[in-house]
NUSE-835524 format. One record per atom (N, C-alpha, C, O): x, y, z. Coordinates in steps of 0.1 Angstrom, whole numbers, plus 5000, padded with zeros to 4 digits. Last residue first. Layout:
BEGIN
XYZ;...
This chain:
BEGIN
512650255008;512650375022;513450495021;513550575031;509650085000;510950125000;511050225010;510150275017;507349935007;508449845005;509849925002;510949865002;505150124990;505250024997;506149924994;506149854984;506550474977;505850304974;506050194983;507150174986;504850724990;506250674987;505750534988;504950484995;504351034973;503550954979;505150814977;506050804969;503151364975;504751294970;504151124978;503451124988;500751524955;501051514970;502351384964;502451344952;500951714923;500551614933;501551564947;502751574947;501652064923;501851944919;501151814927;500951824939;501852284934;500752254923;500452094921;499452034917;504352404934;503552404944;501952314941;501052314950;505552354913;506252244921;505352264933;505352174943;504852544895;504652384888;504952294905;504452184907;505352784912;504052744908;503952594907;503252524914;508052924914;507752794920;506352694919;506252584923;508253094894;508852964891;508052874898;507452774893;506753354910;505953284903;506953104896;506253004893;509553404924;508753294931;507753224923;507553094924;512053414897;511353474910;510753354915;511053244913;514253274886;514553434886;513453524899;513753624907;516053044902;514753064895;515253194896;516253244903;518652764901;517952884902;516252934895;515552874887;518952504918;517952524908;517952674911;517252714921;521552314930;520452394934;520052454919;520852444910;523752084924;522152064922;521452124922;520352084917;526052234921;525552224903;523752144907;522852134899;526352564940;526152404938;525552364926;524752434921;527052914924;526252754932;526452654930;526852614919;529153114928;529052964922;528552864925;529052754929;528053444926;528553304935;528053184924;527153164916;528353644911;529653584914;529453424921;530253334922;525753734913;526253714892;527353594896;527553494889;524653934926;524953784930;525453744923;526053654929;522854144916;524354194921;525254044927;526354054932;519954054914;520954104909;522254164921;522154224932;519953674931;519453844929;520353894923;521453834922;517953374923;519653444921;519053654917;518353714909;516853214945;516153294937;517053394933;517053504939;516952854943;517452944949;517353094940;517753084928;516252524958;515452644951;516752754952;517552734961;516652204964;516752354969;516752444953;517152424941;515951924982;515951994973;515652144971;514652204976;517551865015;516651915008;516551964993;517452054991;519551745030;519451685022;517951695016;517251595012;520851965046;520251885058;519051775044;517951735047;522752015030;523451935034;522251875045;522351765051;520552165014;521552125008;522151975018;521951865014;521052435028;519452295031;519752215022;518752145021;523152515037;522352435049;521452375043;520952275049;523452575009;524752475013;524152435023;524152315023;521952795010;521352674999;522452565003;522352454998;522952995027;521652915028;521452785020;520852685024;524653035014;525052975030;523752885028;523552765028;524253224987;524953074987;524852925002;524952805002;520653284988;521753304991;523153164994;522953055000;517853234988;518653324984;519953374983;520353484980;515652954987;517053044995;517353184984;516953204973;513752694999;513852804990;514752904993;514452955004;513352324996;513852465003;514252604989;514752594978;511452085000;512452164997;512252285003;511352325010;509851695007;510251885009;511351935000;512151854995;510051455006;509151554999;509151645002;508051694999;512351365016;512651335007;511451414996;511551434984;511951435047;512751485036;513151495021;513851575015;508951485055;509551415050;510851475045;510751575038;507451675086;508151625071;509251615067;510251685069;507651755110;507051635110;507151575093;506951465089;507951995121;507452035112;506651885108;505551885103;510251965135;509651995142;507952055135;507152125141;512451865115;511851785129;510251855134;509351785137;512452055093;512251885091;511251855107;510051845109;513952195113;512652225106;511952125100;510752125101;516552125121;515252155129;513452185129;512452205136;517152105094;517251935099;516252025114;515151975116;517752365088;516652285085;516552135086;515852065079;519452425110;518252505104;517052435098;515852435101;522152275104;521052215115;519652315117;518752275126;523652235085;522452185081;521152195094;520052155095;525452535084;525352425086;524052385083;523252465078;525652825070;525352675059;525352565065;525252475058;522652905092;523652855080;525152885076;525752985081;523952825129;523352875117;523952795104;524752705102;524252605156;524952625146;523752725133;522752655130;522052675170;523352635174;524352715167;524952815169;519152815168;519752675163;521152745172;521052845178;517553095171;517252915176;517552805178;516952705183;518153265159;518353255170;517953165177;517953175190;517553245135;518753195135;519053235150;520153235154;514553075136;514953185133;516253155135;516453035136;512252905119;513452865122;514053015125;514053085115;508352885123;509652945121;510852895128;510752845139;505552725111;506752755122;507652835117;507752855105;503752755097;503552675104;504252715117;503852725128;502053015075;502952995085;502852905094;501852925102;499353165072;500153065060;501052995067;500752875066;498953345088;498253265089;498553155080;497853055081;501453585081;501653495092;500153325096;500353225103;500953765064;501553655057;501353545065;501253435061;500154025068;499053975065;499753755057;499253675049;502554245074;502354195060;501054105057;500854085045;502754145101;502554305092;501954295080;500854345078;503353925103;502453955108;501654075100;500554085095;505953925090;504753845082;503553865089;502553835083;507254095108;507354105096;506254045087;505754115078;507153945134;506454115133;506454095117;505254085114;508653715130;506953705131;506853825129;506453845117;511053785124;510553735112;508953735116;508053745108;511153885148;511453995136;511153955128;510854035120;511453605167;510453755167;510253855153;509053885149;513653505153;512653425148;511253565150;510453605141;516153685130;515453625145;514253585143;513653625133;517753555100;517153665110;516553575123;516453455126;518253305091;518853345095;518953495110;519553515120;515753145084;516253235083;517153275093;516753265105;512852965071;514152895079;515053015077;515253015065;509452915076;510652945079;511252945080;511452925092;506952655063;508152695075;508952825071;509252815059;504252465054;504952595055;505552665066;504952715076;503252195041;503452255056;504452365053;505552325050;500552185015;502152175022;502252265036;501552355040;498152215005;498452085017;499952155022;500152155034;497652404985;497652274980;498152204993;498752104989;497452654998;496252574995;496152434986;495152384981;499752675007;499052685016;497452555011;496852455015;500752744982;501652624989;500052605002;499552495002;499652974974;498852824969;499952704973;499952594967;500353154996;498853094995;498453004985;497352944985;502853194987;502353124999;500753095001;500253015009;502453244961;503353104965;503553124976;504453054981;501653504968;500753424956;501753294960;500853214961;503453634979;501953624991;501253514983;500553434988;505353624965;505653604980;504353534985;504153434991;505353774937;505153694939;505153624957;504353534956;507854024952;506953964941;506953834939;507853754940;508354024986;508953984967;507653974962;506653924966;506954295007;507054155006;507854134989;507954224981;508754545018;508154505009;507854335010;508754265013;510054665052;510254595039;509254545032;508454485040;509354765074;508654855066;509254805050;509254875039;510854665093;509454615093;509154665080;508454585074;513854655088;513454595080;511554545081;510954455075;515254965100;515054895085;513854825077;513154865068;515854875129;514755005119;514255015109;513055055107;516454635126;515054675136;514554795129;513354815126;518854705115;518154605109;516854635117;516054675109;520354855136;519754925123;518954805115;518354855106;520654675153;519254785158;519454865144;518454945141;522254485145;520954455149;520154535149;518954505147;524354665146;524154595138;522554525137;521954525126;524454695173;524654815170;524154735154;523154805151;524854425183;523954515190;523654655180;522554705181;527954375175;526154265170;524954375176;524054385168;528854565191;528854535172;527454505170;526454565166;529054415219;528554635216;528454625199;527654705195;529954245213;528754205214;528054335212;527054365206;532754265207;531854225198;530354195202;529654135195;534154575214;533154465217;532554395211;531554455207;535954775192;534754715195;534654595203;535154495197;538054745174;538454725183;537754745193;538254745204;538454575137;537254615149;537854655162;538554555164;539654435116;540554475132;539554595140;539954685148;538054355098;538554535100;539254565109;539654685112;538054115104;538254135091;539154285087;540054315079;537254065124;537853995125;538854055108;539954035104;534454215122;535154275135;536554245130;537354345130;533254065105;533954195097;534954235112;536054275111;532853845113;533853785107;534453955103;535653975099;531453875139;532153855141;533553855129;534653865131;528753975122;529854065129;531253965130;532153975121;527953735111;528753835102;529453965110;530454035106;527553615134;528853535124;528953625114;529953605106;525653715146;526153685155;527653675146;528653725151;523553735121;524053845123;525853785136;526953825133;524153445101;523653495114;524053605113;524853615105;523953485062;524753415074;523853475087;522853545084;522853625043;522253535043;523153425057;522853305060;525953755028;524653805028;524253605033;524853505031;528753735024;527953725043;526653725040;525953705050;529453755002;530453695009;529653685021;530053605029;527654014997;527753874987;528053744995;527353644996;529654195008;528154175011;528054045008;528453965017;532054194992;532154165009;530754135012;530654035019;531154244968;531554184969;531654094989;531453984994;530454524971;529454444970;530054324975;529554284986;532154715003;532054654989;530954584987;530254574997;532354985025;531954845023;532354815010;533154895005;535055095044;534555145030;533754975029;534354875031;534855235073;535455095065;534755205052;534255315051;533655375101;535255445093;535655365079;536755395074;531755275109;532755275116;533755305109;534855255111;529855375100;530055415112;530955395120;531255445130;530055215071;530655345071;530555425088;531255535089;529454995078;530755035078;531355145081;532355185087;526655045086;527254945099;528954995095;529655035104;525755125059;525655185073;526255195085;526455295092;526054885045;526854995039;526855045056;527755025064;524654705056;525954685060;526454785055;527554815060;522054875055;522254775063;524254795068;524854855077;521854805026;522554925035;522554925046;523355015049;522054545022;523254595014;522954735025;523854765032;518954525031;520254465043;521354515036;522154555045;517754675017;518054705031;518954685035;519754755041;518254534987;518554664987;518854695005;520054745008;516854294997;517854244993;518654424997;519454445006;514354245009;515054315018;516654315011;517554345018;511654155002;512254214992;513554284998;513954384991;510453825017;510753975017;511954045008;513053985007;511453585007;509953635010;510153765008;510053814997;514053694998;513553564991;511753604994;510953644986;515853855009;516153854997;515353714996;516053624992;514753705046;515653785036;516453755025;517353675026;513653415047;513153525044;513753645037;513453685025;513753065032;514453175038;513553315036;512853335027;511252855032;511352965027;512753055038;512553095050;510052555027;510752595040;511252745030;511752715019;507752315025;508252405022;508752505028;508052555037;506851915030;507052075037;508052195023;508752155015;504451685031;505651735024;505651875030;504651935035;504051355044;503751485045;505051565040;506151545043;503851105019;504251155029;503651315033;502951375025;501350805018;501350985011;502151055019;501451095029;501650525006;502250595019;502050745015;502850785006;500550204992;501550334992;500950445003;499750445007;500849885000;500050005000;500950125000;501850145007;
């Protein structure tokens, strides 16, 4: 007798639900220029989509910061607070979460940002009744690219891995859901041209892509295999 798994969808927020790609670049423009650096794209690119906790740490480490690193992460954090309620949802966002919604899938979270800031945000936005759980990066251990983001989301979520994926924007991100052995999406922004994705993840230009795979019949697994 075949087996209908439960399948999940797991959405990074920044530069993927929310249009925050432009924010967060000033964001860090902001954070340098306060402190005397000159940013680059390139340096962005290189951190976009990590913990705030592990991009301070690596510019502190990087600029010979002579800052506190937690006086950083703090100072880094509260321009993101100001920033990012009054971010746009992406095109397409609200339309591939309401027909993931209304074709069965379990709809998660997996971001890097904090898990509170990602509720105010989808709250705001009329997004949060779609929403199973959230992964915030203040919840896990280890953040992305490790796997344990979405091997928490798997868990706590109750799906399959082998009928879920994940949707990213960013290199860290698609190497975590990648390694916690998700089929992965990844929505390549302009000014990204440089990173060299993994040859399995699947770019898309937006979310309307994800239609055929939201649409699709439920993942069902044949009696007798595993």
């Amino acid at each position: 007798m075949n087996r209908t798994l439960r399948r999940g969808i797991f959405f990074n927020l920044d530069g993927t639900l929310a249009d925050s790609a432009d924010v967060m670049s000033r964001v860090f423009g902001n954070f340098a220029v306060a402190l005397g650096r000159a940013a680059s794209d390139a340096e962005f690119a290189a951190i976009d989509g990590s913990p705030v906790p592990l991009i301070v740490a690596k510019l502190k480490r990087d600029w010979a910061l002579p800052q506190k690193l937690a006086d950083l992460i703090q100072r880094y954090e509260t321009l993101i607070d100001t920033a990012f309620l009054d971010v746009p949802p992406a095109p397409g966002a609200t339309d591939a979460l309401q027909a993931a919604f209304r074709h069965g899938w379990k709809i998660g979270i997996v971001t890097s940002n904090t898990a509170a800031r990602s509720r105010a945000w989808l709250a705001r936005h009329g997004l949060m009744p779609f929403v199973e759980l959230i992964v915030g990066g203040d919840q896990v251990c280890l953040g992305k690219p490790q796997p344990e983001p979405y091997r928490v989301a798997l868990a706590r979520s109750g799906c399959a891995r082998e009928a879920s994926l994940a949707v990213e924007n960013s290199l860290d991100g698609a190497k975590s859901a990648l390694a916690a052995g998700l089929r992965t999406f990844a929505r390549a922004l302009q000014g990204h041209e440089s990173i060299e994705w993994p040859e399995t993840v699947r770019l898309i230009d937006g979310l309307d892509e994800l239609m055929p795979e939201l649409t699709r019949q439920r993942f069902r697994r044949v009696a007798g295999t595993r």
